[in-house]
TILUM-969364 format. One line per field, with one value per atom (N, C-alpha, C, CB): residue number from 0; atom name; x, y, z negated. Coordinates in Angstrom, 2 decimals, padded with zeros to 5 digits, always signed. Glycine has a CB too. Layout:
// TILUM-969364
n (NUM  ...) $
atom (CA  ...) $
xx (X  ...) $
yy (Y  ...) $
zz (Z  ...) $
// end
This chain:
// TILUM-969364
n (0  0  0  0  1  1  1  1  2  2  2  2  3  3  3  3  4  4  4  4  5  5  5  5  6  6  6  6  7  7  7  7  8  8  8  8  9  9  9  9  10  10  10  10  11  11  11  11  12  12  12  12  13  13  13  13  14  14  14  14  15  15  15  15  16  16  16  16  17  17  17  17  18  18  18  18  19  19  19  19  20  20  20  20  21  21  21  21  22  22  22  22  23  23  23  23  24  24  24  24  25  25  25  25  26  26  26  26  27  27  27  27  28  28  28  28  29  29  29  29  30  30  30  30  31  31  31  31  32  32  32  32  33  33  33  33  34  34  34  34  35  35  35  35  36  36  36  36  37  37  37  37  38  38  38  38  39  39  39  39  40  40  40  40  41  41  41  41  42  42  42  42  43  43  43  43  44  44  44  44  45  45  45  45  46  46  46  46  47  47  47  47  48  48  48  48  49  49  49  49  50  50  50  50  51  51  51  51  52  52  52  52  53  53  53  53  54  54  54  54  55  55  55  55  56  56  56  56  57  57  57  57  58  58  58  58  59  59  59  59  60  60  60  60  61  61  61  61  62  62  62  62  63  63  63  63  64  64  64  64  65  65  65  65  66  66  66  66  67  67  67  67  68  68  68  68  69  69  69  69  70  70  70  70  71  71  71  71  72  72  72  72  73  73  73  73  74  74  74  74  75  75  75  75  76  76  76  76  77  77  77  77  78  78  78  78  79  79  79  79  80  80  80  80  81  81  81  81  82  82  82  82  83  83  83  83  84  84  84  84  85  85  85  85  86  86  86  86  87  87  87  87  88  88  88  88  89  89  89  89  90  90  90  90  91  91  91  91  92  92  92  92  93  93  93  93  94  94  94  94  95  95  95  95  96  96  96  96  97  97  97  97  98  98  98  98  99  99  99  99  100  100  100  100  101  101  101  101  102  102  102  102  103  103  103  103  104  104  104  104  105  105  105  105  106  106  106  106  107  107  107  107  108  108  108  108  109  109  109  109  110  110  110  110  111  111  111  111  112  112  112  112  113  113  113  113  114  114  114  114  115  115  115  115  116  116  116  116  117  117  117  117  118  118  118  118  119  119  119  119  120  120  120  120  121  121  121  121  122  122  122  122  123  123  123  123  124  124  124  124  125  125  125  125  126  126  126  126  127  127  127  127  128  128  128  128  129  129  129  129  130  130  130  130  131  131  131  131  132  132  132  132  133  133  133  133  134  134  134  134  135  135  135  135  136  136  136  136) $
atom (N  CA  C  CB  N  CA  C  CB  N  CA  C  CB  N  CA  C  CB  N  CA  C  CB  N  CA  C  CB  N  CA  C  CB  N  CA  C  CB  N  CA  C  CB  N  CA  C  CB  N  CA  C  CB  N  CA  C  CB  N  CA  C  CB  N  CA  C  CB  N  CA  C  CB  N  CA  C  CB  N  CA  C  CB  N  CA  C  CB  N  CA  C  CB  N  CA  C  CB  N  CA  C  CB  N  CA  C  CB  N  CA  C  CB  N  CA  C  CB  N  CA  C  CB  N  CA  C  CB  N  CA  C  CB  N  CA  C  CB  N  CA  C  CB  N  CA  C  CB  N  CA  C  CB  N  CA  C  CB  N  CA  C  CB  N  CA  C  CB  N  CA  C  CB  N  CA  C  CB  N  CA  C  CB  N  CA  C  CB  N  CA  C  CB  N  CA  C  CB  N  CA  C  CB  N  CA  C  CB  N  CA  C  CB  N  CA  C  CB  N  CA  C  CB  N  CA  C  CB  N  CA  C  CB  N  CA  C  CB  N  CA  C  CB  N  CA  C  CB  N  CA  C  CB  N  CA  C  CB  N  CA  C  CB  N  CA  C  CB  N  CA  C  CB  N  CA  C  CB  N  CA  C  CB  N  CA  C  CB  N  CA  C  CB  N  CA  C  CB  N  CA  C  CB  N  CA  C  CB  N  CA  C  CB  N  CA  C  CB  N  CA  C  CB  N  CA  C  CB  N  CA  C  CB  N  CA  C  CB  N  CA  C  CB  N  CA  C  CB  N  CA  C  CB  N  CA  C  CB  N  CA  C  CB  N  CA  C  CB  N  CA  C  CB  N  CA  C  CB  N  CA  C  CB  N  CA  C  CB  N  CA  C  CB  N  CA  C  CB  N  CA  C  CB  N  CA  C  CB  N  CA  C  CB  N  CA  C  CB  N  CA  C  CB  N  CA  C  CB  N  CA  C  CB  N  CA  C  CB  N  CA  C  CB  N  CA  C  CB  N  CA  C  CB  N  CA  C  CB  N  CA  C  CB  N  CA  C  CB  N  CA  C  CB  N  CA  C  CB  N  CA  C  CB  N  CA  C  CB  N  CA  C  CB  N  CA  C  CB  N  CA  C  CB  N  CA  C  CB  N  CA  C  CB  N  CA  C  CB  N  CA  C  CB  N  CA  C  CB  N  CA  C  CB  N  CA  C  CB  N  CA  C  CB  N  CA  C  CB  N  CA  C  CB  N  CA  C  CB  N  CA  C  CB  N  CA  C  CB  N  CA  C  CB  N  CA  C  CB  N  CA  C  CB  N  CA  C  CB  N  CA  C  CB  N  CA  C  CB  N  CA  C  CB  N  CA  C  CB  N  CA  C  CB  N  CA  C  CB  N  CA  C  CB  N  CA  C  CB  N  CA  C  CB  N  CA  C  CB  N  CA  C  CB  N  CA  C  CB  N  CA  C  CB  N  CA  C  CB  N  CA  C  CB  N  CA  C  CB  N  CA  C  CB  N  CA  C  CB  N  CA  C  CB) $
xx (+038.72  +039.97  +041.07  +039.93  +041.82  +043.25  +044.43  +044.31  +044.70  +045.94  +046.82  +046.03  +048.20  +049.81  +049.82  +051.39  +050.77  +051.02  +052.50  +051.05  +053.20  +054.59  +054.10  +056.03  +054.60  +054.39  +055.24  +054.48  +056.49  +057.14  +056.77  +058.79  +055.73  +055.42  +054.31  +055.20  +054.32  +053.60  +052.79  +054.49  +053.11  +052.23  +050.49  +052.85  +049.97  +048.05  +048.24  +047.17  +047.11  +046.46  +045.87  +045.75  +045.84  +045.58  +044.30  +046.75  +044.01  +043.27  +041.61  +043.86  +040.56  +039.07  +038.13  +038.85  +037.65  +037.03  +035.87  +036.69  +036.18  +034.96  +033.26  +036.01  +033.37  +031.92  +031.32  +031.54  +031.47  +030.28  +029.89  +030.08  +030.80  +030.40  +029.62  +031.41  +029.79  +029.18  +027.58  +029.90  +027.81  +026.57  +025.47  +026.82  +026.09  +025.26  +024.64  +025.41  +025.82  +025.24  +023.88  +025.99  +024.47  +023.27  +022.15  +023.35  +021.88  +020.32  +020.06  +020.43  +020.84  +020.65  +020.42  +022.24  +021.01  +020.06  +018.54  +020.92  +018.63  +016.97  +016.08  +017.19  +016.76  +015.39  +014.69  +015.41  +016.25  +015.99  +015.16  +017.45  +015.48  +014.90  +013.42  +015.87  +013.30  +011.70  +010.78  +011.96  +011.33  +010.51  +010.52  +010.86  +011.43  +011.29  +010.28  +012.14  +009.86  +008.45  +007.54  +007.99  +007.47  +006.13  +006.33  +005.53  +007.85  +007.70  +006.70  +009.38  +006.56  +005.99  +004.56  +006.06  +004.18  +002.74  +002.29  +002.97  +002.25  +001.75  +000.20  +003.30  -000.78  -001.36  -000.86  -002.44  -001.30  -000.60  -002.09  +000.82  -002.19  -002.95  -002.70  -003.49  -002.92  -002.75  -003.67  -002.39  -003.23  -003.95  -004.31  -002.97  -005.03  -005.51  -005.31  -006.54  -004.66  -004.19  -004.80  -003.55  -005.07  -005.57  -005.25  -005.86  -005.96  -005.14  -005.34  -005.74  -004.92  -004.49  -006.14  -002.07  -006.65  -007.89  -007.63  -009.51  -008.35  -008.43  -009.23  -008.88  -010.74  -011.63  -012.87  -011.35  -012.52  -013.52  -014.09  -013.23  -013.57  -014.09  -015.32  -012.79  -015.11  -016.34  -017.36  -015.92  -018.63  -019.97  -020.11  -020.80  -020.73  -021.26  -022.21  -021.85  -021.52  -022.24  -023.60  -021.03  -024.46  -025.66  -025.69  -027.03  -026.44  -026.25  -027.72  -024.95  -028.59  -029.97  -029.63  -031.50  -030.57  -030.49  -031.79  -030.73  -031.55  -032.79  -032.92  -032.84  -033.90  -034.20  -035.53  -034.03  -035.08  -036.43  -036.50  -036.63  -037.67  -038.03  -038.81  -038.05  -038.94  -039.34  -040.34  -039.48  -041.37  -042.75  -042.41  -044.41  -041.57  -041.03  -041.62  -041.29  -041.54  -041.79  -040.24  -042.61  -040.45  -039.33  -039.26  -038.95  -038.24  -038.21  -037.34  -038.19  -037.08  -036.50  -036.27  -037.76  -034.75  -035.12  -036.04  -035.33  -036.87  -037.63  -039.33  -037.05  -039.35  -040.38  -041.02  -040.05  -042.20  -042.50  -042.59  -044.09  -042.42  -042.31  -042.80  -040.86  -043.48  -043.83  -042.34  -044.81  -042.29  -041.39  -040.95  -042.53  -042.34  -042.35  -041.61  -043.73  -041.99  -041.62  -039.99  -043.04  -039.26  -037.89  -036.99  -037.13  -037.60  -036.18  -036.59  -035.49  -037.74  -038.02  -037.68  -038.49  -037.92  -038.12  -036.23  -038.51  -035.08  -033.85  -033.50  -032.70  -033.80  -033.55  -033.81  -034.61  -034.69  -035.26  -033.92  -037.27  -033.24  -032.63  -031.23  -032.83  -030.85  -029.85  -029.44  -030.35  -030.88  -030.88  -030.31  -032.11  -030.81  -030.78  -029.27  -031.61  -028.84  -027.49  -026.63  -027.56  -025.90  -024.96  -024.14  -023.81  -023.84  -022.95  -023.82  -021.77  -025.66  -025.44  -024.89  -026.45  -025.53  -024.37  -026.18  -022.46  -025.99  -027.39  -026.76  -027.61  -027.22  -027.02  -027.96  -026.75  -027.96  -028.72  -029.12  -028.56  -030.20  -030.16  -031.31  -030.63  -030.64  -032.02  -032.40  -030.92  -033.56  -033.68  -033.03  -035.34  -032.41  -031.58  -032.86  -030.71  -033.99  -035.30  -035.45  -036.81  -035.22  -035.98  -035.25  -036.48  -036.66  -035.40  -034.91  -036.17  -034.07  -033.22  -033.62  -032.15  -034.28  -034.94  -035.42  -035.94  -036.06  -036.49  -035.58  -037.55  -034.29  -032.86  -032.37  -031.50  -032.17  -031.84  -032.69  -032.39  -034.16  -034.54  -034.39  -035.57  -034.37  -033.94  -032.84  -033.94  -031.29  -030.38  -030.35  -030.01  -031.01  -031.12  -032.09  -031.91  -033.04  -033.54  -032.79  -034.32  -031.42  -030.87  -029.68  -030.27  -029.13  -028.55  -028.81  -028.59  -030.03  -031.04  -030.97  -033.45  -031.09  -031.70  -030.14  -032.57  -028.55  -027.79  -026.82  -028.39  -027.48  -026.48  -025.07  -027.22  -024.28  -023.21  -022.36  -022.66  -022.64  -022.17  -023.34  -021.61  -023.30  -024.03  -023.38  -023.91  -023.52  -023.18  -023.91  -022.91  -023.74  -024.85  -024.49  -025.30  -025.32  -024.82  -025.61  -025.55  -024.43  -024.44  -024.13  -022.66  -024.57  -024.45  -023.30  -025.49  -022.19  -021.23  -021.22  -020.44  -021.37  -021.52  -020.27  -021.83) $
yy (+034.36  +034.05  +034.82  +034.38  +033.85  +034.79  +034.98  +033.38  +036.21  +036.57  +036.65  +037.62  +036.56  +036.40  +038.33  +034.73  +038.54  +039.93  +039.64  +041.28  +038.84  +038.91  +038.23  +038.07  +038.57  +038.11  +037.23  +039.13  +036.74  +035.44  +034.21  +035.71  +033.83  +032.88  +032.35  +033.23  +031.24  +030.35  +029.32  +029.70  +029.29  +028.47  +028.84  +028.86  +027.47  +027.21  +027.29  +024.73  +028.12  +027.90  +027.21  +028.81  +025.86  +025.23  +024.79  +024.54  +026.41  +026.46  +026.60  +027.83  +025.88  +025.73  +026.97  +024.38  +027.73  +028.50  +027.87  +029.50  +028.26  +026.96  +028.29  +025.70  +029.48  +029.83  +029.55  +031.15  +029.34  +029.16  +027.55  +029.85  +026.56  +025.15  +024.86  +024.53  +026.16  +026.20  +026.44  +027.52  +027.86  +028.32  +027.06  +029.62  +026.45  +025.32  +024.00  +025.21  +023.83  +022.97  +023.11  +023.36  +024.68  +025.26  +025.23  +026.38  +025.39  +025.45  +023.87  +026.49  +023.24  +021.58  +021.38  +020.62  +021.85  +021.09  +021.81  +020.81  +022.70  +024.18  +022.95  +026.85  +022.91  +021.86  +020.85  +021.40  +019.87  +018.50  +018.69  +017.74  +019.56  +019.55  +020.33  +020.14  +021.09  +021.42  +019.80  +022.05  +019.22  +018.48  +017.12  +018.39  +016.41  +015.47  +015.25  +015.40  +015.61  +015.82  +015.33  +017.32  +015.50  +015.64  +014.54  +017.07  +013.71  +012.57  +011.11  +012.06  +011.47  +010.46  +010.22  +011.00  +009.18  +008.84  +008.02  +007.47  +008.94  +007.89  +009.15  +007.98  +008.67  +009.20  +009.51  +008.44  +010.37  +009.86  +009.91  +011.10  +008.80  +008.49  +007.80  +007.82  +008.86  +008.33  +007.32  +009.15  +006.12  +004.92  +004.89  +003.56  +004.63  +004.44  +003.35  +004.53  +003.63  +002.19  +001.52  +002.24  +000.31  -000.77  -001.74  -001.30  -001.73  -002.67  -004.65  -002.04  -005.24  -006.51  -007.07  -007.53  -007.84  -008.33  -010.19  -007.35  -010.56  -012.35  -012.50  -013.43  -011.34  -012.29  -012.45  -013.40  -013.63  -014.21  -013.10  -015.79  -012.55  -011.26  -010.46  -009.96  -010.26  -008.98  -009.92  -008.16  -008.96  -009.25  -009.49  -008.48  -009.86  -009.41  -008.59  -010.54  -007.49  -006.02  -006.53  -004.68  -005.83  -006.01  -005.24  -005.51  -006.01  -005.36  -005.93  -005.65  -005.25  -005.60  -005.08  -004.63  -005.38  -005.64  -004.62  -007.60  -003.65  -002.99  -003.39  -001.60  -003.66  -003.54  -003.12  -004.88  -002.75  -002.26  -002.91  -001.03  -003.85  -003.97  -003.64  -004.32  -004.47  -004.04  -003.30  -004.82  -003.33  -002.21  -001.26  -002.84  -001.23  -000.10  -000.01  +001.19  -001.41  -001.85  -001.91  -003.80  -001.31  -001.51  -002.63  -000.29  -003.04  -004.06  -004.13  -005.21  -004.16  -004.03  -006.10  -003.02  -006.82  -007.97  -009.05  -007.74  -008.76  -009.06  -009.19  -009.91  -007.72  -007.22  -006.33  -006.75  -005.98  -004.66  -003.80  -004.64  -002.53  -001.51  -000.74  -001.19  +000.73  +002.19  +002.47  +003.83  +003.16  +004.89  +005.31  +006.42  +005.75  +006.96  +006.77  +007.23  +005.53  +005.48  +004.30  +005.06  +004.30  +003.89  +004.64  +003.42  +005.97  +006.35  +006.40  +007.88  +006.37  +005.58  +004.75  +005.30  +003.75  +002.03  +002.15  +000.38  +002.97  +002.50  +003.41  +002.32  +004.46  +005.09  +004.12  +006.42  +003.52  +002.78  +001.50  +001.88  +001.00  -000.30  +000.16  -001.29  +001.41  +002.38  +002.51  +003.68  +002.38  +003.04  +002.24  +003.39  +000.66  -000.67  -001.05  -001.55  -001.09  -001.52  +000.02  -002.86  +000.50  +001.76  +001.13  +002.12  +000.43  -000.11  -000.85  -001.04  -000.17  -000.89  -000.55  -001.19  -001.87  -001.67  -001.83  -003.60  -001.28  -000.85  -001.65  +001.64  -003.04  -003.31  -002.95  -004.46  -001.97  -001.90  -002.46  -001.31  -002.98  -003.86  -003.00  -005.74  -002.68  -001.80  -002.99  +000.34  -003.16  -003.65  -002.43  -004.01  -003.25  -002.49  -001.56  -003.77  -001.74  -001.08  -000.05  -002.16  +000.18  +001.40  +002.12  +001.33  +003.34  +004.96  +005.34  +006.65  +006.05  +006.20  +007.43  +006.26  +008.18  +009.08  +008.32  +009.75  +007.42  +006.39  +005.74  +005.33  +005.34  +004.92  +006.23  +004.47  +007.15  +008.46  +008.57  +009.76  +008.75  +009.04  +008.13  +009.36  +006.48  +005.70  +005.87  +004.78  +006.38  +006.78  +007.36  +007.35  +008.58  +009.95  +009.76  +011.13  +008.82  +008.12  +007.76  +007.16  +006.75  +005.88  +007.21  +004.65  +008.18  +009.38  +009.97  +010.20  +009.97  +011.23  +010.26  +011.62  +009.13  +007.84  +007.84  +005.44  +008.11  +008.93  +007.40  +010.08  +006.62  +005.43  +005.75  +004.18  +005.76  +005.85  +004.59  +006.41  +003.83  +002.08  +002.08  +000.34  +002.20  +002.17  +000.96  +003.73  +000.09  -000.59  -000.40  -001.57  -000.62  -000.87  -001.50  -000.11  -003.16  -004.66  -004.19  -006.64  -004.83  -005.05  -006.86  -003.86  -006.92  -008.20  -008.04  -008.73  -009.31  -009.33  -009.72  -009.89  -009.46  -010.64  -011.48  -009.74) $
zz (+020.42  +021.05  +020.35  +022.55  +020.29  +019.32  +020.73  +017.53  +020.64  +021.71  +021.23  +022.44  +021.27  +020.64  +021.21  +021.77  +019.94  +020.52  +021.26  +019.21  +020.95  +021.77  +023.02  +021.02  +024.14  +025.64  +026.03  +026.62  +025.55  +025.89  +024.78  +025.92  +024.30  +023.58  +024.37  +022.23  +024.68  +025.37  +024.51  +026.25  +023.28  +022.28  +022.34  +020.66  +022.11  +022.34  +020.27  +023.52  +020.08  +018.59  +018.97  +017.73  +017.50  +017.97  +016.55  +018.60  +016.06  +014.74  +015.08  +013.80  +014.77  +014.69  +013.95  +013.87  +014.86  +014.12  +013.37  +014.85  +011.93  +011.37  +010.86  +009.10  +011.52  +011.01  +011.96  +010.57  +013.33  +013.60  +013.58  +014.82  +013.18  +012.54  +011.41  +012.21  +010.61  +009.10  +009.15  +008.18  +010.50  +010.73  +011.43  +011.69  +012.27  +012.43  +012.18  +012.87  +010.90  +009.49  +009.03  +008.21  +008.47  +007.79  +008.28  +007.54  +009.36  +010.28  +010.61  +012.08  +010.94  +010.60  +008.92  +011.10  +007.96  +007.06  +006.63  +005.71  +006.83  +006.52  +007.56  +007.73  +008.83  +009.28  +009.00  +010.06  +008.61  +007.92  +006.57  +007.57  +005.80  +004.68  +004.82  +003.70  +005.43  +006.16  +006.12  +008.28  +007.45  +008.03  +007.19  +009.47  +006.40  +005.68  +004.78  +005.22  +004.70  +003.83  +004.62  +003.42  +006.33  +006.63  +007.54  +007.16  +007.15  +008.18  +007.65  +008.50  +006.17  +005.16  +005.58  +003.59  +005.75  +006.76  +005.14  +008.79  +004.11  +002.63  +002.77  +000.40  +001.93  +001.16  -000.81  +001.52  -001.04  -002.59  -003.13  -003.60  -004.16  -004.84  -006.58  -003.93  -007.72  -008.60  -009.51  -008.99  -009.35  -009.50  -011.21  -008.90  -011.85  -013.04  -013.98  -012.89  -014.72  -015.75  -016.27  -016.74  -016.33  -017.13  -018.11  -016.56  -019.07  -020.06  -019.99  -021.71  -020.39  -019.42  -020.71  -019.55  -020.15  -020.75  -020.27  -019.93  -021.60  -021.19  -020.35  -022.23  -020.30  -019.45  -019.53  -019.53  -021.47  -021.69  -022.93  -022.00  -023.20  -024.39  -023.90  -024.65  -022.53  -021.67  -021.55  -019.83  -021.63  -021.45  -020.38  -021.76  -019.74  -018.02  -017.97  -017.06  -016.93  -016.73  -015.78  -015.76  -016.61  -015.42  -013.92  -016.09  -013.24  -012.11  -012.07  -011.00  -011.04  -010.27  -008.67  -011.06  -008.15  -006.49  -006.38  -005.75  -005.52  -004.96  -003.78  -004.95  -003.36  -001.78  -001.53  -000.99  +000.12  +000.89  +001.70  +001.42  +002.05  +002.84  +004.04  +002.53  +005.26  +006.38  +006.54  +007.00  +005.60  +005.72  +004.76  +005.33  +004.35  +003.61  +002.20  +004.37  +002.00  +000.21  -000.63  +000.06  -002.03  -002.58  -003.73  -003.00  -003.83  -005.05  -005.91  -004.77  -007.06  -008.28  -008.25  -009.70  -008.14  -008.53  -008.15  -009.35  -007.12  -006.50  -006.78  -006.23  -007.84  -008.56  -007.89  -009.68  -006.80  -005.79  -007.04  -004.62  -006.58  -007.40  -006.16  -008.20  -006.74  -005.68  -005.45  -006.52  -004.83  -004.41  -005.71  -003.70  -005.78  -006.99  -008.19  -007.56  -008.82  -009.92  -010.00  -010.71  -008.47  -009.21  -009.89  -008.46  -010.39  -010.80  -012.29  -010.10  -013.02  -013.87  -014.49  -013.73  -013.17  -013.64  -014.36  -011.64  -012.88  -013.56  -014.56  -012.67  -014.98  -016.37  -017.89  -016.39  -017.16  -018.58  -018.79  -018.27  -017.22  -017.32  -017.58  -016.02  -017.35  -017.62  -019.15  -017.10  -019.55  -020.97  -021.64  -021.64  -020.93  -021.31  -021.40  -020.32  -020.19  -019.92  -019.41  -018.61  -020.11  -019.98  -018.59  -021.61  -018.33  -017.23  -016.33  -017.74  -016.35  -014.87  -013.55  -014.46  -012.74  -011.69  -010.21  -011.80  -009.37  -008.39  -006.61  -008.31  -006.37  -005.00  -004.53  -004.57  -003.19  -002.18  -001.11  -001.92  -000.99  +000.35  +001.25  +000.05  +001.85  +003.09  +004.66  +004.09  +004.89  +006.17  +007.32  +006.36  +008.23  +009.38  +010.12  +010.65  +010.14  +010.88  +009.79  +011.15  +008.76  +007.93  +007.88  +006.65  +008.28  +008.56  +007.32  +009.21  +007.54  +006.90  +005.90  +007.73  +005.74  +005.09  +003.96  +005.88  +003.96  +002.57  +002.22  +002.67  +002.95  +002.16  +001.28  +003.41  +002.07  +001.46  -000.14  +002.65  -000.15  -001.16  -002.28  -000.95  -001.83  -002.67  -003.29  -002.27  -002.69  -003.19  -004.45  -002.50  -003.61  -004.29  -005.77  -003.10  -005.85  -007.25  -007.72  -007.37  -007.32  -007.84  -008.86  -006.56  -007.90  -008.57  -009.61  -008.00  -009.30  -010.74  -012.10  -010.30  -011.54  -013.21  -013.64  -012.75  -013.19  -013.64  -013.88  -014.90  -012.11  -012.03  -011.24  -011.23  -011.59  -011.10  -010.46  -012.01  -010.49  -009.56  -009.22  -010.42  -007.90  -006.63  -005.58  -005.94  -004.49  -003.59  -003.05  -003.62  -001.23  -000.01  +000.47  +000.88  +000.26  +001.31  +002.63  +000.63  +002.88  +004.78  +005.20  +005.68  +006.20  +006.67  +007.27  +007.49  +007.34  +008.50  +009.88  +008.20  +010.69  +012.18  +012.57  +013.74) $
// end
């Protein structure tokens, strides 16, 4: 508050104290600029470039189909194969095709411990394109 020192002047200042307007800028933008960041509901993900291809130049990548079936038989292609020896069988088709590609088909009844180890073969033979079909309803 500003007081007049002469006592017969009746005049209103009619001047804005502007610090404490400044002061409350300032803490309005420290917030805004805090929280803007965290209003962004993105993931960031840097996507990988590709070069534009006809098509008809690429091979077709192999792929084979594993499955297990209901008694807990496995099959390569629809070849029975043991347990034991799929991680074998795909090192050798690995060796064969650098880009294969491994569909899984598990029956919905087989525990899951022999899906697991099938995986875990499919890992070691050092396939990296893996899929697991599922049915849709």
């Amino acid at each position: 508050m500003a007081f007049a020192a002469q006592g017969e002047s009746d005049e209103v200042m009619s001047e804005i104290n502007v610090t404490p307007l400044v002061d409350v800028m300032l803490v309005l933008l420290v917030v805004f600029l805090v929280t803007a960041p965290l209003l962004a509901n993105t993931i960031r993900v840097n996507l990988p470039q590709t070069a534009k291809t006809s098509g008809n130049n690429q091979e077709p990548k192999k792929s084979i189909n594993l499955s297990i079936a209901a008694g807990g038989k496995v099959y390569i292609d629809k070849r029975e194969i043991d347990l034991v020896t799929v991680e074998s069988e795909l090192r050798e088709l690995k060796a064969a095709y650098p880009e294969l590609i491994v569909h899984l088909n598990a029956d919905k009844d087989i525990n899951y411990g022999l899906v697991a180890k099938t995986m875990s073969s499919v890992d070691r033979a050092g396939i990296t394109r893996l899929s697991v079909l599922t049915a849709t309803e």
